[in-house]
C-alpha positions as CSV (number, residue, x, y, z in Angstrom):
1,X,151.6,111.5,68.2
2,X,154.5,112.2,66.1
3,X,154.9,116.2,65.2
4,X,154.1,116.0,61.8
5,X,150.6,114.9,62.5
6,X,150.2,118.2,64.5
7,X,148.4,120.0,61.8
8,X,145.0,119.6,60.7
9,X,145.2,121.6,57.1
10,X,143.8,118.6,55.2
11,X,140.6,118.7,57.2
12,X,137.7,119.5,55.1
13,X,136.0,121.7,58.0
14,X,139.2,123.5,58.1
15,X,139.5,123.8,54.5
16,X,135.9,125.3,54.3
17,X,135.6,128.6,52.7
18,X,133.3,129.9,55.7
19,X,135.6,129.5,58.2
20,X,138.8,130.5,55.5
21,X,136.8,134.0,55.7
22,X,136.8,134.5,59.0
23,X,140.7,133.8,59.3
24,X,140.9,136.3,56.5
25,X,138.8,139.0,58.6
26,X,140.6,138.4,62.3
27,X,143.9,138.0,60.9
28,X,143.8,141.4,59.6
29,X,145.4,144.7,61.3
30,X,147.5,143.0,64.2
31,X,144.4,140.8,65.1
32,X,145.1,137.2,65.2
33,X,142.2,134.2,65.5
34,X,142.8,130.7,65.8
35,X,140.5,127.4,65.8
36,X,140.2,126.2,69.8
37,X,139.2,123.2,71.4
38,X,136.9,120.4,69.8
39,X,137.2,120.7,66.5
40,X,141.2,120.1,67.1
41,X,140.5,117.4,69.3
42,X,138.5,115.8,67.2
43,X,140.4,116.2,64.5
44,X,143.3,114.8,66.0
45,X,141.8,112.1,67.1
46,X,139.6,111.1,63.5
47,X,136.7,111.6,65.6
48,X,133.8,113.9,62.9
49,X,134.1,117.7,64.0
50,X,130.5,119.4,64.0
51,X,131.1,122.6,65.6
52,X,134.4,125.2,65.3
53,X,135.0,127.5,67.7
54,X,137.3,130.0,67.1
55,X,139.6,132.4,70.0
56,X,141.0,135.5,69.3
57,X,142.9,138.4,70.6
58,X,140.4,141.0,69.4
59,X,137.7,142.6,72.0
60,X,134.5,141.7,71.0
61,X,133.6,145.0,70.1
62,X,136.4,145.0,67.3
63,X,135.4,141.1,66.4
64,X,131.6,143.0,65.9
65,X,132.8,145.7,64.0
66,X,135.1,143.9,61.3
67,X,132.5,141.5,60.8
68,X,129.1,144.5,60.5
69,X,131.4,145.8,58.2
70,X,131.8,142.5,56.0
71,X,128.4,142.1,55.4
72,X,128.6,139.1,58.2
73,X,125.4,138.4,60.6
74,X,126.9,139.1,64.3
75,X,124.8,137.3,67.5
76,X,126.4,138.6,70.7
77,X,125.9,135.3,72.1
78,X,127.7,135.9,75.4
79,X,129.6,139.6,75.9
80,X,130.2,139.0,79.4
81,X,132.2,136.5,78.8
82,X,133.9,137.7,75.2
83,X,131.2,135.6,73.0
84,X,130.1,136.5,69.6
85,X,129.0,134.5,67.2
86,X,129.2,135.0,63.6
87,X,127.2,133.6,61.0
88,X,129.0,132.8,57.6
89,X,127.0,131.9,54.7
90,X,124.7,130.2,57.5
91,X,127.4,128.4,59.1
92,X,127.9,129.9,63.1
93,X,131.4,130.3,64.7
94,X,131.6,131.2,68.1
95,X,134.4,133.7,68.4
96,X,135.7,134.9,71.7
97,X,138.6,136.8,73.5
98,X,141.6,135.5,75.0
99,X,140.8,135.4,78.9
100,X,142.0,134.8,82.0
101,X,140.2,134.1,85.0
102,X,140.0,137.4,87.5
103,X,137.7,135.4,90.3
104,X,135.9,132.2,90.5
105,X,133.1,130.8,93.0
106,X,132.6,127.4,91.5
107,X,129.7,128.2,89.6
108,X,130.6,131.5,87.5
109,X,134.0,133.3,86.6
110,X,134.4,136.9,86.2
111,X,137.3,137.3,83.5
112,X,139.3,140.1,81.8
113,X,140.3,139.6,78.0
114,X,143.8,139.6,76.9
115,X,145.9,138.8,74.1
116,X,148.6,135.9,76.1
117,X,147.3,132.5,74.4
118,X,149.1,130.5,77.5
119,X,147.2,132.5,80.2
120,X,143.8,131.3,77.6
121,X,144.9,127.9,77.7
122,X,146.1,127.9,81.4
123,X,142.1,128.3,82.6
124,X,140.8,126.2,80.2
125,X,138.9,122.6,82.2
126,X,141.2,119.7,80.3
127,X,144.2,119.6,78.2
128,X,142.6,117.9,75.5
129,X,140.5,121.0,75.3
130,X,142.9,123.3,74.9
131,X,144.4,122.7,72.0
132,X,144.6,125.7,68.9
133,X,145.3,125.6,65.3
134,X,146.9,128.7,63.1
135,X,145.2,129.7,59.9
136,X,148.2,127.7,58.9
137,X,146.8,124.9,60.3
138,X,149.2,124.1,62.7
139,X,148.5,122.7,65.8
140,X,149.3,125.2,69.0
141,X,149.5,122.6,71.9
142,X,150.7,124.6,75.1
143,X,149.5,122.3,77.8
144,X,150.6,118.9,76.8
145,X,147.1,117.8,75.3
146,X,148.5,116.2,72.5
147,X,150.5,113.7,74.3
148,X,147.1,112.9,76.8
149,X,145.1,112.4,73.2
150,X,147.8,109.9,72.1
151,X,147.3,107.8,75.6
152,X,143.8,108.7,76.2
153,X,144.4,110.8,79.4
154,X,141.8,113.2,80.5
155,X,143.4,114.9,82.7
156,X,143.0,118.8,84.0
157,X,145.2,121.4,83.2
158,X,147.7,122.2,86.3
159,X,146.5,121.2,89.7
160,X,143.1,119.3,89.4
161,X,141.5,120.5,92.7
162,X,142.0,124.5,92.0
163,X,140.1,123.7,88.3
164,X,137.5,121.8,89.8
165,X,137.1,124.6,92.2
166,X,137.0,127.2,89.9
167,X,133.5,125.3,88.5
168,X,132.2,122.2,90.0
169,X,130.6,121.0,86.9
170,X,134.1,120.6,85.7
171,X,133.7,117.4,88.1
172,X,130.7,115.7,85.8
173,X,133.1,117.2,82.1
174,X,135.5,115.1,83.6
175,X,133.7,112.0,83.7
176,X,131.9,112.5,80.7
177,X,135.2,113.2,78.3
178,X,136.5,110.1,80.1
179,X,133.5,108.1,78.7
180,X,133.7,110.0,75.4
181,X,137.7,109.7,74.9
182,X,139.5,108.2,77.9
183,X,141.7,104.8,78.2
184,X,142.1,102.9,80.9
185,X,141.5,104.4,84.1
186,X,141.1,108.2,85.3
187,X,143.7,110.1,85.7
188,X,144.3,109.9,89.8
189,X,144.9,113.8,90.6
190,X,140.9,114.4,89.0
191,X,139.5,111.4,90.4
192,X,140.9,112.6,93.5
193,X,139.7,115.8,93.3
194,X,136.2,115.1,91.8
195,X,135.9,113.0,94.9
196,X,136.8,115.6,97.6
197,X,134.6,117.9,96.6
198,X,131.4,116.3,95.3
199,X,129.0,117.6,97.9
200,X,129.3,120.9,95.7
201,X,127.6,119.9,92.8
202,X,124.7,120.8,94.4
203,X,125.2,123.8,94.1
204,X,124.9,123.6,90.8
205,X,121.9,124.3,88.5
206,X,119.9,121.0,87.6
207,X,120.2,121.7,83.9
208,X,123.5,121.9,83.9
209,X,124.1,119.0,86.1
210,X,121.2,116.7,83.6
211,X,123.1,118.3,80.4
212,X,126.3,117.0,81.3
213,X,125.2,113.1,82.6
214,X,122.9,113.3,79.3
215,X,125.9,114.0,77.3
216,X,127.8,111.4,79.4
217,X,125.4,108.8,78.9
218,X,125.1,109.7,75.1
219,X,129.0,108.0,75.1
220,X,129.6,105.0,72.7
221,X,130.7,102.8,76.3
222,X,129.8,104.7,79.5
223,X,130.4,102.1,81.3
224,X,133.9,102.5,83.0
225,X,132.7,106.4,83.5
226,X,129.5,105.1,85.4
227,X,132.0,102.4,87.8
228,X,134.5,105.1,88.4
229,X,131.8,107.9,89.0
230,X,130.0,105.2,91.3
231,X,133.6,104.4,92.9
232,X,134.4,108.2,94.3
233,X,130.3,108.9,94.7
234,X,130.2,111.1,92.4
235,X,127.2,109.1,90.7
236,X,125.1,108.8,94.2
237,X,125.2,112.5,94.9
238,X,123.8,113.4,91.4
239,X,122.0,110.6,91.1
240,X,120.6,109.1,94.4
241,X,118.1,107.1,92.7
242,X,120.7,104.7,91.3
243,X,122.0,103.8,94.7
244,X,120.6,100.7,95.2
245,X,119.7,100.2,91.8
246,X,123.1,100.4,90.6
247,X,124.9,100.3,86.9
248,X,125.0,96.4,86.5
249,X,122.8,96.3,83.7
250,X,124.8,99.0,81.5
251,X,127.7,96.1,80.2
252,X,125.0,94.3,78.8
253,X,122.9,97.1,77.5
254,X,126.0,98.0,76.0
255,X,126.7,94.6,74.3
256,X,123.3,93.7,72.9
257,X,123.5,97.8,71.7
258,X,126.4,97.0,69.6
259,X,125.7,93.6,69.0
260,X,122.1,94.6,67.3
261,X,122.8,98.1,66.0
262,X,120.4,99.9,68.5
263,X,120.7,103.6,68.2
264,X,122.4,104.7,71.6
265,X,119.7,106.3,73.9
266,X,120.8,108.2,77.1
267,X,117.0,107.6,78.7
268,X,117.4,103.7,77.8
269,X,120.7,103.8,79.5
270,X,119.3,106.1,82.7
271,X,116.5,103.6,82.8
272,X,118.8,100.7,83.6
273,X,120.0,102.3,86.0
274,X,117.4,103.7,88.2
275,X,114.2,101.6,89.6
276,X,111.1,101.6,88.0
277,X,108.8,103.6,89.7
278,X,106.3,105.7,88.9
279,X,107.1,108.7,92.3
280,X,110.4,107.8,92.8
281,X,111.0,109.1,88.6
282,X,108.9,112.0,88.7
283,X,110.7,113.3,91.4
284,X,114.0,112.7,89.7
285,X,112.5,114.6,86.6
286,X,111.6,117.3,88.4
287,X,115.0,117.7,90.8
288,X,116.7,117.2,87.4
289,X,114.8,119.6,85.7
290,X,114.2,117.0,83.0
291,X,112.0,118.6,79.5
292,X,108.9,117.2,79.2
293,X,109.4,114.8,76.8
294,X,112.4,113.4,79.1
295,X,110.1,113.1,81.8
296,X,107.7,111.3,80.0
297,X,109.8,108.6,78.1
298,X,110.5,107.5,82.1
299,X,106.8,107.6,82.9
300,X,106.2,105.5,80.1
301,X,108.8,103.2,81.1
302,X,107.9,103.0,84.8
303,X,103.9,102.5,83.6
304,X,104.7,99.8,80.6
305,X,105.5,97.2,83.8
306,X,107.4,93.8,83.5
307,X,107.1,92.1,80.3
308,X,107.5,88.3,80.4
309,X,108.8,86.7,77.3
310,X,106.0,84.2,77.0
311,X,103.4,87.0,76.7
312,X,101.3,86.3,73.5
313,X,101.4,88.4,70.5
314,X,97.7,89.4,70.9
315,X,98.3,90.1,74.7
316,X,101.5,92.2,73.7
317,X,98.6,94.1,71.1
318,X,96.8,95.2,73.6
319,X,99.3,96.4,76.1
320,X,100.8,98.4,72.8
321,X,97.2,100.0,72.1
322,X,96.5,100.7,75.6
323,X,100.2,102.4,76.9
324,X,101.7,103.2,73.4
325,X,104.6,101.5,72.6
326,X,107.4,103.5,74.1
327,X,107.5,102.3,77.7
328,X,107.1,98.9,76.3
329,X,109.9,99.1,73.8
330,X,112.5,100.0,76.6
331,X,111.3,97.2,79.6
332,X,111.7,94.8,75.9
333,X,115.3,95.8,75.4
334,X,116.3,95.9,79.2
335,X,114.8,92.4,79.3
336,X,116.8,91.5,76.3
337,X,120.0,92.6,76.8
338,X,119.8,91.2,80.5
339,X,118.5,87.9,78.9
340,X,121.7,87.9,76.2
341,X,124.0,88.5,79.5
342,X,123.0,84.8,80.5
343,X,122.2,83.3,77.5
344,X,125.6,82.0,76.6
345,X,126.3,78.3,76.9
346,X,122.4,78.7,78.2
347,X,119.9,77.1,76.4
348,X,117.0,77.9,78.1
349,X,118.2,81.5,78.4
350,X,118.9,81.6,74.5
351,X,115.3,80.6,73.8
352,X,114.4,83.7,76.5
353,X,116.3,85.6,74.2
354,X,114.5,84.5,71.1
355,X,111.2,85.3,72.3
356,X,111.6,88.9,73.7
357,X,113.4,89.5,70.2
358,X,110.4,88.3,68.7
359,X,108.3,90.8,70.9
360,X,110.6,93.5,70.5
361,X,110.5,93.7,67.0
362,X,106.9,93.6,67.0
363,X,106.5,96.5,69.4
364,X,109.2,98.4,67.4
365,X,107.0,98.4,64.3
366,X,103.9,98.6,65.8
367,X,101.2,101.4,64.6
368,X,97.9,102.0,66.2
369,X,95.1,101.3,65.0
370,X,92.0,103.2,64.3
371,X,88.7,102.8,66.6
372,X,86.5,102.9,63.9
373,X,83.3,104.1,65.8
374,X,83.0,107.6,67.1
375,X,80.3,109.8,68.5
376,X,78.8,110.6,65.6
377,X,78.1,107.1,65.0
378,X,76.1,106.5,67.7
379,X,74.7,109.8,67.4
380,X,73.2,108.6,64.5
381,X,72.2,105.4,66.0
382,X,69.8,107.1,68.5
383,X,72.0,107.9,71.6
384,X,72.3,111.1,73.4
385,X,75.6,112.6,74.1
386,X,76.6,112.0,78.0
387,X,77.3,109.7,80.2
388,X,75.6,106.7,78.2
389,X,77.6,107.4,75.3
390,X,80.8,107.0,76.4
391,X,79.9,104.0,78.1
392,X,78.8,102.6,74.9
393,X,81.8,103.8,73.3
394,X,84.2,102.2,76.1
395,X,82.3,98.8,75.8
396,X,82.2,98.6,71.8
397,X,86.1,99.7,72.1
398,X,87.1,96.6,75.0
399,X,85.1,94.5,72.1
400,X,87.1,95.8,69.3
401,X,90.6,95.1,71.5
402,X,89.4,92.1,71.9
403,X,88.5,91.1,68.9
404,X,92.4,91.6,68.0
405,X,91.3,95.0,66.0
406,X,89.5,93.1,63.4
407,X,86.2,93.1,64.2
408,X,84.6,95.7,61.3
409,X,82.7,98.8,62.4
410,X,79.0,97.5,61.0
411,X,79.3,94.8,63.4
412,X,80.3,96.9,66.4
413,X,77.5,99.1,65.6
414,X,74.8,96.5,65.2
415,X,75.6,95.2,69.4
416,X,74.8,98.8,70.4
417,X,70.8,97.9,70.2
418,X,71.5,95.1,72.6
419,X,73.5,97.3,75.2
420,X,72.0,97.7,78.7
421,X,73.0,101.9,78.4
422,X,70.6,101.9,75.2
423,X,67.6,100.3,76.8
424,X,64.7,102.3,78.0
């Protein structure tokens, strides 16, 4: 990356008049505030910049104060640490202090501020991450991160085991900016020390441990992430479930992703990777701390059971109105994309492949229908509320199913006379 490309000024995030205000209001009075991590990351590397986070040498309290007196909305989003955020015409910019690191214990670090930008960057996690740009917009690069972007290094600042020690989730950020950004293979010193000391990142809280594989697994190509995390078990002590199991499937998932223009789905991808059981997944939900809609997703998966490719539309119909059709959609692509892994120069494969597209895209469209009896209906047909009813109503809906939906709600209503629950 040649030195004239070390700028980002012609970035239209940078050239935004939200964040031109808030260089304007830090850069005031001796103060000085510059862009930090991501967005210059991302920036030099094309990749689209969502978030800016800004670091400056002004104490929070000062940071609060200049911006109460701007008229500017001020969340103290994290003062222990030296986080504000300020909200500028309703865009947010986290804003905190130059730091350095007074203790760490692997899960939490106490810090003092300061106003030395190479102590900042020396306790930053990566040196990709550590990257600044000047109101100028000139790129600050203390640590060498430039040169890792340019050969997709992720590598630690300094000596890899003390960062990892300072916070053992630094292990998993490692991985998961090596899915997101890295070339190659791992850089040796962090896959060293992300191996020694693995055993600690159970010491971590679950949601942290979850966020960061869900971020992972959110990458365009996990794949060479998930070997190398499997290689140095890293991947077996977070995820013991995926032991035995393994990542084989993720290649191919990968493939038939790109090859069809499937949305990437972390849950899809954790799926492949873990077995299909009811137990076994509701325990890793709840070690995991999972949300409940996470947790779900899996159960649905783990309930939908093996779909063969010969099943019969009207068969697949059924199984949609009975489970939904979310479980059923993922065992359709992981049956897919492990079909398209052996369909080639395979012709009875490619025909496999064929037909579970076929079901696929029917479950992927598919809308439930409406039981069109209730209890009302039979209400007004002479039957008590209870027990018999929703017997009746369970036996005129298995007709209905089995009708294939179509069969119309005067002739459903006209068996219930006959039904043994109606006779007297």
């Amino acid at each position: 990356m040649t030195t004239a490309a070390l700028s980002v000024t012609d970035q239209p995030w940078f050239q935004a008049l939200p964040l031109r205000r808030v260089f304007d209001l830090l850069n005031a009075d001796g103060g000085e505030v510059r862009v930090v991590g991501g967005a210059v990351r991302n920036a030099l590397m094309g990749v689209a910049v969502s978030d800016v986070d800004l670091a400056t040498t002004l104490t929070p309290d000062v940071v609060t104060a200049r911006a109460t007196a701007a008229g500017i909305k001020v969340v103290p989003t994290g003062l222990a640490h030296g986080t504000v955020t300020l909200v500028v015409d309703g865009t947010p910019f986290e804003v905190t202090t130059l730091r350095r690191d007074i203790s760490t214990d692997g899960r939490h670090a106490e810090v003092a501020f300061g106003t030395d930008w190479a102590a900042d960057a020396a306790r930053r996690d990566l040196t990709m991450n550590a990257l600044y740009a000047t109101a100028s917009g000139e790129v600050i690069d203390l640590v060498g991160g430039a040169a890792d972007i340019e050969r997709g290094m992720v590598r630690f600042i300094g000596p890899a085991a003390e960062r990892v020690a300072e916070d053992y989730l630094r292990i998993l950020r490692f991985f998961r900016f090596f899915a997101w950004y890295g070339a190659f293979r791992p850089d040796a010193d962090g896959l060293r020390a992300s191996a020694q000391a693995k055993s600690k990142l159970a010491t971590l809280s679950a949601e942290r441990v979850w966020g960061e594989l869900k971020k992972l697994l959110s990458a365009k190509d996990p794949g060479r992430a998930l070997l190398w995390m499997r290689t140095s078990g890293v991947l077996t002590e977070i995820l013991p479930e995926s032991e035995k199991w393994g990542i084989d499937a993720i290649p191919g998932l990968v493939a038939t992703e790109q090859a069809l223009g499937w949305p990437v789905d972390p849950l899809l991808r954790l799926a492949a990777m873990v077995p299909p059981d009811a137990e076994r997944l509701e325990a890793m939900a709840a070690r995991l701390r999972f949300s409940k809609a996470d947790g779900a997703a899996l159960q649905a998966f783990a309930g939908a059971g093996t779909i063969k490719d010969g099943t019969a539309e009207a068969a697949l119909d059924r199984m949609l109105y009975r489970q939904g059709p979310n479980g059923i959609v993922f065992r359709l692509k992981l049956a897919l994309a492990f079909a398209r892994q052996k369909a080639e120069g395979d012709g009875d494969a490619m025909a496999m492949v064929a037909r579970l597209g076929r079901l696929l895209d029917r479950a992927s469209i598919w809308q439930k229908p409406v039981f069109p009896i209730s209890g009302s209906d039979l209400i007004t047909a002479g039957i008590a509320p209870g027990p018999a009813m929703g017997g009746v109503l369970a036996d005129l809906e298995e007709a209905w199913i089995a009708s294939g939906f179509r069969e119309s709600r005067d002739s459903l209503l006209a068996r219930v006379t006959d039904m043994p629950q109606t006779r007297r």
